[in-house]
N, C-alpha and C positions, 0 to 999 in steps of 0.2 A: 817373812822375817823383817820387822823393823830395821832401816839403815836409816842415813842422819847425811848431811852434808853441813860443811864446815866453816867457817873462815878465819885462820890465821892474819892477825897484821902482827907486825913487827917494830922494834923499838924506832927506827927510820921510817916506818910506813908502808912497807911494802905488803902487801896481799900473798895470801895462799887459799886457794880455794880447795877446797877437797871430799871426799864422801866415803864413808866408814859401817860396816855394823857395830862397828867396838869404838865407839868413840872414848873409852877411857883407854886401852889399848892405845890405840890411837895417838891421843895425845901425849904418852907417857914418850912414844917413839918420836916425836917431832919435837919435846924437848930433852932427848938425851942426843941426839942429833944421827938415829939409827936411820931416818927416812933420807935420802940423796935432795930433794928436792925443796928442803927448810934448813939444813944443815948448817948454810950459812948466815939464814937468817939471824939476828940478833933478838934473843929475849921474846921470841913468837907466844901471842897473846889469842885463847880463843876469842874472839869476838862478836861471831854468830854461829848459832847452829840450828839446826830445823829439822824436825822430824818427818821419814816419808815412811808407807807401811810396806815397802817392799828393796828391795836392791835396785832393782831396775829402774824407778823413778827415780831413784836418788841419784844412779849415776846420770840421768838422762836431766835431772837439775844441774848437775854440775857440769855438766858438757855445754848447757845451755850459757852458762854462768860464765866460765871459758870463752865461749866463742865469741859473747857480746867485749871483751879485753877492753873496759873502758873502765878506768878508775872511780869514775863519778859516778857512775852506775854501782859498783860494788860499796862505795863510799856510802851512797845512799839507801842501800837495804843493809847495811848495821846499823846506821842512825835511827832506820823505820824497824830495825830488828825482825825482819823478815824475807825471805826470799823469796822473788814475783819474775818466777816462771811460767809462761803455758807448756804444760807436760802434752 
């Protein structure tokens, strides 16, 4: 099953990384503010997403994406509109 991983920025800037099968699901929850962890985001804008062909890569992109927690680094793969992980 196709999943997707995400990225949320917000009206201040801040980041939300995350990975979904339902990414319209998905987003519909993080802006009625059902998800805990964007709730208080301001006005959260998708602003990258990427297809993987399974769940398990997707979450093991986003765990990777996590762990690097460097702004400039996430900055930089919206601008290039892609995510550059080694799976």
């Amino acid at each position: 099953m196709k999943s997707y991983v995400y990225i949320l920025r917000d009206r201040g800037g801040r980041f939300y990384v995350g990975s979904t099968t339902d990414i319209d699901r998905r987003l519909k929850q993080h802006s009625s503010g059902q998800t805990q962890t964007t709730r208080n985001m301001k006005e959260p804008a998708l602003v990258l997403l990427q297809e993987y062909p399974s769940r398990p890569a997707a979450w093991r992109a986003e765990r990777k994406i996590k762990n690097f927690k460097r702004r400039d680094f996430i900055e930089k793969m919206v601008r290039d509109g892609y995510v550059r992980v080694k799976l």
